[in-house]
C-alpha positions as a Markdown table, in Angstrom:
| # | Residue | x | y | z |
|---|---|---|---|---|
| 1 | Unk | 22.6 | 15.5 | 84.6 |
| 2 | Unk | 23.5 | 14.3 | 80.9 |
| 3 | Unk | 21.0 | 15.6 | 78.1 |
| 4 | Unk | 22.4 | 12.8 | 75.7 |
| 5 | Unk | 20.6 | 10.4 | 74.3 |
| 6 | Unk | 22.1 | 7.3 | 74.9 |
| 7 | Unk | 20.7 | 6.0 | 71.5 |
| 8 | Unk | 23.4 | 8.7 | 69.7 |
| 9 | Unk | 26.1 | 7.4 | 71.9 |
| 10 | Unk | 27.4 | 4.1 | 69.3 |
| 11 | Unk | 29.9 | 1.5 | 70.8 |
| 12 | Unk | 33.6 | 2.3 | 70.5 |
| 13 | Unk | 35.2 | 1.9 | 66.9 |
| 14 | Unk | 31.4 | 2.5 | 65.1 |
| 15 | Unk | 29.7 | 5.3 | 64.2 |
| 16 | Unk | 26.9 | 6.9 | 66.6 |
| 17 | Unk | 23.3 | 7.4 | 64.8 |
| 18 | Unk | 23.6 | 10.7 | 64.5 |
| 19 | Unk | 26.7 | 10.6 | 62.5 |
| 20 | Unk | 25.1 | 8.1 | 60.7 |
| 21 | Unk | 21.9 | 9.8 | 59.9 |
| 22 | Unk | 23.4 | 13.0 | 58.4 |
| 23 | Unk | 25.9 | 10.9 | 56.2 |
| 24 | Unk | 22.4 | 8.7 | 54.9 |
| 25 | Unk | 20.6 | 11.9 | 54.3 |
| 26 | Unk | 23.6 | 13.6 | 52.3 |
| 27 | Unk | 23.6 | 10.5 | 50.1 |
| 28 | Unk | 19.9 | 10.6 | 49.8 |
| 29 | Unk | 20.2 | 14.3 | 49.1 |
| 30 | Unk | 22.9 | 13.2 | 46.1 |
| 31 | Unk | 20.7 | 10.8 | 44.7 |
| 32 | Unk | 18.2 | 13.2 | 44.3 |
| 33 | Unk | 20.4 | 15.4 | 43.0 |
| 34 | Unk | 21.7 | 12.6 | 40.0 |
| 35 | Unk | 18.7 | 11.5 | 39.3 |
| 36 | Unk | 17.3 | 14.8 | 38.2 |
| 37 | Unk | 19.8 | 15.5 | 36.3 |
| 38 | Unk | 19.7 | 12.7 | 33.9 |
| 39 | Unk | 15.5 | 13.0 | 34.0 |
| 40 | Unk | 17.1 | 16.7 | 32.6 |
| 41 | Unk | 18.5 | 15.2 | 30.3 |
| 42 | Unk | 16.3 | 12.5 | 29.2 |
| 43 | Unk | 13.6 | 14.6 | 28.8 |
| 44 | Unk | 16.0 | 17.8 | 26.9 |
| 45 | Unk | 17.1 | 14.4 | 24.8 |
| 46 | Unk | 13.3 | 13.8 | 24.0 |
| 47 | Unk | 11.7 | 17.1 | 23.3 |
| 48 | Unk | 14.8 | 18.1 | 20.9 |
| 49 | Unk | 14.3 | 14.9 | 18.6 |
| 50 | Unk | 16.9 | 14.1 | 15.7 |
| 51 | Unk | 17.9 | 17.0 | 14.0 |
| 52 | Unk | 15.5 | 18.7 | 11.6 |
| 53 | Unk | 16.4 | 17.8 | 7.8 |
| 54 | Unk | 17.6 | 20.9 | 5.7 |
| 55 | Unk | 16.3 | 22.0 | 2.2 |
| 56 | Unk | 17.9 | 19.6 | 0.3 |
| 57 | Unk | 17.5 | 16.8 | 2.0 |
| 58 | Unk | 16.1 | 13.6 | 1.4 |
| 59 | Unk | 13.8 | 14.1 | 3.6 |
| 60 | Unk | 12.1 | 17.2 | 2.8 |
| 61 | Unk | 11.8 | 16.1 | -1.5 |
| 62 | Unk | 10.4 | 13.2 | -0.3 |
| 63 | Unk | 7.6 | 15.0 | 1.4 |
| 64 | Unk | 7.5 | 17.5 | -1.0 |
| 65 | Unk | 6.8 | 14.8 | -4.1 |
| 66 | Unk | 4.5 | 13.2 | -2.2 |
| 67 | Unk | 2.3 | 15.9 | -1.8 |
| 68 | Unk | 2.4 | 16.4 | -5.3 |
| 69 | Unk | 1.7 | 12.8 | -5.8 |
| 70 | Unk | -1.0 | 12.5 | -3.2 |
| 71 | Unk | -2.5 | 15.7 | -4.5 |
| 72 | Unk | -2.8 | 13.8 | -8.0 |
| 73 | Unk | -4.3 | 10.6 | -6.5 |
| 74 | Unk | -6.7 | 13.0 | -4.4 |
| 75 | Unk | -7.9 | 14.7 | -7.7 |
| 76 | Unk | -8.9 | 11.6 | -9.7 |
| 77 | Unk | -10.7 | 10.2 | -6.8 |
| 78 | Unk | -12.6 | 13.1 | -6.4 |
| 79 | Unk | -13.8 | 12.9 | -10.1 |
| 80 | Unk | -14.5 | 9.5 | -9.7 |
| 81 | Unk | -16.5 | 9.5 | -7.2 |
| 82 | Unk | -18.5 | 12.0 | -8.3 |
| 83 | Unk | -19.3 | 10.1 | -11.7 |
| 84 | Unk | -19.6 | 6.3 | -10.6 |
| 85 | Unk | -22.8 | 4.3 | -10.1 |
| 86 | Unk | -20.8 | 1.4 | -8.6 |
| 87 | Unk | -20.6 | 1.3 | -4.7 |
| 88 | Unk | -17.2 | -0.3 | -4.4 |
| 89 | Unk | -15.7 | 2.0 | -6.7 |
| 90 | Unk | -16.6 | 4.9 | -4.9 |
| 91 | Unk | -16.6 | 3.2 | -1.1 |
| 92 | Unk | -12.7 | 2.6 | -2.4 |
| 93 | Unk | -12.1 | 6.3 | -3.9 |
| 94 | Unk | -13.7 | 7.9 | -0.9 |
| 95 | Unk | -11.1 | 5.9 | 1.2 |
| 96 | Unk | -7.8 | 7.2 | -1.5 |
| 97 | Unk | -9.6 | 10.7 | -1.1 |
| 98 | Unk | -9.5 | 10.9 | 2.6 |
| 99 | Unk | -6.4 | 8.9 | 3.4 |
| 100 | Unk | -4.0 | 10.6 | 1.0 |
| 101 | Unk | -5.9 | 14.0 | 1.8 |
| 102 | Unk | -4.8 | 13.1 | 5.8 |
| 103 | Unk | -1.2 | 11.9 | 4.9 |
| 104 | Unk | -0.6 | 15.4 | 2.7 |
| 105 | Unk | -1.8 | 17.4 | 5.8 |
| 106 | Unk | 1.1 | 15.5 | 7.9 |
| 107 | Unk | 3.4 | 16.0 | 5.2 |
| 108 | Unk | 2.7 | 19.7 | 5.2 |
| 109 | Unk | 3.1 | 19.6 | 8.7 |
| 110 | Unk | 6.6 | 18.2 | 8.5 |
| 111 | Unk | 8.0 | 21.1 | 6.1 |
| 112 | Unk | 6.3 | 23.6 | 8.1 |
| 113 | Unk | 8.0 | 22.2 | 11.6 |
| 114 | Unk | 11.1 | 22.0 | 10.3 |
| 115 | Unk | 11.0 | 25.7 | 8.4 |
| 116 | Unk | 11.5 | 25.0 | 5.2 |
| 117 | Unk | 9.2 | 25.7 | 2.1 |
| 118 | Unk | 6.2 | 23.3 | 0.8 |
| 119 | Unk | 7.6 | 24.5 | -3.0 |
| 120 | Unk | 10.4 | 22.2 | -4.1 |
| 121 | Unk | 13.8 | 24.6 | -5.7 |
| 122 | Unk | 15.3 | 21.7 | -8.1 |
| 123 | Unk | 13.3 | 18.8 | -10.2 |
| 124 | Unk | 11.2 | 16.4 | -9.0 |
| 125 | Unk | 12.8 | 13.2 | -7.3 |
| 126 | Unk | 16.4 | 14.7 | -6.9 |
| 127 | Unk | 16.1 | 13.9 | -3.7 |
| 128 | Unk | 16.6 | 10.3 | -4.8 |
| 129 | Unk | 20.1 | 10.8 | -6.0 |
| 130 | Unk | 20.8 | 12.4 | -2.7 |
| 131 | Unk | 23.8 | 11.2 | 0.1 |
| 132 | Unk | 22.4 | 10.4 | 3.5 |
| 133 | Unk | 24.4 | 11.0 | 6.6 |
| 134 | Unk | 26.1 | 7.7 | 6.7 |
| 135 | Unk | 27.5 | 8.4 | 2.9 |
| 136 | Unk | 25.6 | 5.6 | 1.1 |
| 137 | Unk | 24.6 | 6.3 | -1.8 |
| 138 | Unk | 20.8 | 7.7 | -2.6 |
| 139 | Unk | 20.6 | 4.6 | -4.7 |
| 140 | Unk | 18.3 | 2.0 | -2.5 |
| 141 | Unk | 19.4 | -1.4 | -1.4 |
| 142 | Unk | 16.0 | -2.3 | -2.9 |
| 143 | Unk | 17.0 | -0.9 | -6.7 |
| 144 | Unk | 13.8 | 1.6 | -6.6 |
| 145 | Unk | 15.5 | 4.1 | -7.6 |
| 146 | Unk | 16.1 | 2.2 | -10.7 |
| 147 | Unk | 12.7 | 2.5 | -12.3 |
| 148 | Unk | 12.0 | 5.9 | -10.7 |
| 149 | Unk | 12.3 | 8.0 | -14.1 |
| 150 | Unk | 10.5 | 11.3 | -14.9 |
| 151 | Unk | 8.5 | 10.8 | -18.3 |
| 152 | Unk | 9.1 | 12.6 | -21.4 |
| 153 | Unk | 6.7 | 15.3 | -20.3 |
| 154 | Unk | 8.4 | 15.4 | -17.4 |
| 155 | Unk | 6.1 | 13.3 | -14.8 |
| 156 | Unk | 6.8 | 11.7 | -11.8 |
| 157 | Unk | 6.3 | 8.0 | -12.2 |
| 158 | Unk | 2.8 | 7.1 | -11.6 |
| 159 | Unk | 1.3 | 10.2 | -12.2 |
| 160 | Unk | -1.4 | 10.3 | -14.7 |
| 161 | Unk | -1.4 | 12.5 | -18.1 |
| 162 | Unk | -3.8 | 15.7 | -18.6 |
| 163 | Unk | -5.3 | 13.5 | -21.5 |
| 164 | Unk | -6.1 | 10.8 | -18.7 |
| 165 | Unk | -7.6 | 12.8 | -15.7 |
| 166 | Unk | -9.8 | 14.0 | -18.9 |
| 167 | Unk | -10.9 | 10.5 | -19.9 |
| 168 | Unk | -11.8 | 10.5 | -16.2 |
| 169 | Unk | -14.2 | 13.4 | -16.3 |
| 170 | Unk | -16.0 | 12.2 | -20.1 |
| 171 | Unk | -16.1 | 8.7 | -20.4 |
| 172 | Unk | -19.2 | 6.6 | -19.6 |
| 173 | Unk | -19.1 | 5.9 | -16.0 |
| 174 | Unk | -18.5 | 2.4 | -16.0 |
| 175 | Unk | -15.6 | 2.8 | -18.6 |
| 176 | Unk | -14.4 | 5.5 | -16.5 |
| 177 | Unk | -14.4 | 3.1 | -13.5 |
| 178 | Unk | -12.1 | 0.7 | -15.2 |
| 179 | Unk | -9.6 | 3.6 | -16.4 |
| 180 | Unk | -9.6 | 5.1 | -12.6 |
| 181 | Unk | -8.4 | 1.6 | -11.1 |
| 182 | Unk | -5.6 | 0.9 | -13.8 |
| 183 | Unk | -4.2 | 4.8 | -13.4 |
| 184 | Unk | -4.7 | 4.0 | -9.1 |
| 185 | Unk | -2.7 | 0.8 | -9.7 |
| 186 | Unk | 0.5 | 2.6 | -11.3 |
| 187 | Unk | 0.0 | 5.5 | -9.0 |
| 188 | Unk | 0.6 | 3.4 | -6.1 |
| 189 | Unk | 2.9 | 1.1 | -7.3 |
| 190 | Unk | 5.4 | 4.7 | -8.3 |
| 191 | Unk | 4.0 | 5.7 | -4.2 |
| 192 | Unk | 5.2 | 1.9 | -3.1 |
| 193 | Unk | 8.5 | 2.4 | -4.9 |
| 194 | Unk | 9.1 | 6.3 | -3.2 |
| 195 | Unk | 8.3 | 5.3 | 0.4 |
| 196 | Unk | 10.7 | 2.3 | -0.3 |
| 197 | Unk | 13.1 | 4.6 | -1.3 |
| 198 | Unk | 12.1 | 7.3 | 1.0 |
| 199 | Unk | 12.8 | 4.1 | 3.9 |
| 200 | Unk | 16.4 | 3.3 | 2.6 |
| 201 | Unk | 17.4 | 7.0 | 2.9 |
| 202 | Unk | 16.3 | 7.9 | 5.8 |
| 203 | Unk | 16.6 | 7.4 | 9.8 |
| 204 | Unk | 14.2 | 9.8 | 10.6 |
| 205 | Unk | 11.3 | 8.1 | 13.1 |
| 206 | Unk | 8.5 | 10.3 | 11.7 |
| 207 | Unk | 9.3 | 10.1 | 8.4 |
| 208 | Unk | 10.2 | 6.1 | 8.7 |
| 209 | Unk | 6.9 | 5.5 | 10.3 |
| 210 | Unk | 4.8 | 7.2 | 7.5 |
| 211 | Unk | 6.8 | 5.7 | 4.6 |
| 212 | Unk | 5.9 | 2.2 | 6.1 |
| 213 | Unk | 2.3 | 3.0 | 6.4 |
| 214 | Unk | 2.2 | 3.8 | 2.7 |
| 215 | Unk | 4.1 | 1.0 | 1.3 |
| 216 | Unk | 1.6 | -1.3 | 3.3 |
| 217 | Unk | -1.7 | 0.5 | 2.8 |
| 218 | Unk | -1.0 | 1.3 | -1.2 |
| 219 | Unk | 0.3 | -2.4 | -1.4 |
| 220 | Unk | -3.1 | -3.4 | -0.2 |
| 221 | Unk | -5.0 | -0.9 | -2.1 |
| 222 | Unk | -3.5 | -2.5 | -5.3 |
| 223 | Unk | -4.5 | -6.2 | -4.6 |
| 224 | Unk | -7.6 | -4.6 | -4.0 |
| 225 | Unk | -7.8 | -2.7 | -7.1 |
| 226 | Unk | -6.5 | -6.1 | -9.1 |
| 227 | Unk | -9.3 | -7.8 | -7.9 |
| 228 | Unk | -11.5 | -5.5 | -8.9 |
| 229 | Unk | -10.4 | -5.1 | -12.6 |
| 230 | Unk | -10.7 | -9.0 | -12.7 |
| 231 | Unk | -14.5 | -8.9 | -11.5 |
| 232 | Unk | -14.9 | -6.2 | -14.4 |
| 233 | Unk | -13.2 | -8.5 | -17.3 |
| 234 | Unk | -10.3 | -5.8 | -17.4 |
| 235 | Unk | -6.5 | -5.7 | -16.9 |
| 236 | Unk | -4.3 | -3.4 | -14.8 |
């Protein structure tokens, strides 16, 4: 008596199920097989990122002047708020104090992720003159480079004197209020002009994605601060 089952037996010329079966499970099997390998390499893709910047690159000065920057704007906010009796003026400096306080921590984090150190080895801004990987020149589309200049003293643009941060710290308050908001104004209009910069010279995603968020919120922060010297009968 035959055992077959009369289902595995297929009309002459086609295959039986059986045969059929295996060849559909071998081709499930390959599937499987392709598709985890480019998931492999999706994900490897993913977790490795772009290529961390080196020393010199535009990249790491940026991050490194910022801080420097940031740690400037930081300092007179701190003063400021200390010494003012208006509420707007210190709601604002609070803001400047915690935002840029944040946004130096990131920074931080970006040298420290891609092992290098926080200390810059050459001048400030250098970075600006620097060649990116697609050989354009460290010269922005935008011209900021242009009137990114280190003062006599040796300053990065923006950045306020000694003399100033001690103007800060002994002049009446509300004479001390109007000095804070013109030396904010030019300190974000020099941060503006670096993340601008910073933008054109990169096409780093992390890096992009801060510089953006500073030329927007500092670019807010000085309409802001206009409006504020107006209410006080001053100029920026």
């Amino acid at each position: 008596m035959s055992t077959t089952d009369p289902g595995d037996q297929a009309p002459a010329g086609r295959p039986g199920r059986r045969w059929s079966w295996r060849w559909e499970q071998l081709l499930v099997v390959l599937a499987a097989g392709l598709i985890v390998v480019l998931a492999a390499g999706i994900v490897g893709h993913t977790l490795a990122g772009p290529a961390a910047p080196g020393n010199d690159s535009a990249e790491a000065g940026f991050a490194r002047d910022m801080i420097d920057h940031h740690a400037q704007a930081v300092e007179m906010a701190t003063i400021i708020e200390a010494r003012t009796h208006d509420s707007a003026v210190r709601y604002l400096a609070v803001d400047i104090a915690l935002g840029q306080t944040n946004q130096i921590g990131q920074l931080q984090g970006w040298l420290a992720s891609w092992k290098l150190p926080v200390g810059r080895t050459g001048p400030p801004m250098s970075w600006m003159n620097h060649t990116d990987m697609n050989g354009m020149s460290g010269m922005s589309a935008g011209g900021h480079t242009g009137s990114m200049r280190l003062s006599a003293d040796g300053l990065m643009p923006g950045m306020a004197t000694t003399a100033q941060i001690n103007q800060l710290r002994t002049k009446p308050p509300a004479a001390a209020d109007v000095l804070f908001l013109q030396l904010m104004i030019r300190h974000h209009q020099a941060g503006v002009a670096m993340a601008s910069t910073a933008l054109d010279l990169t096409d780093n995603p992390t890096v992009q994605a801060l510089a953006r968020s500073i030329v927007a919120s500092q670019q807010s922060e000085i309409r802001q601060m206009t409006g504020m010297l107006t209410q006080r009968g001053a100029h920026p």
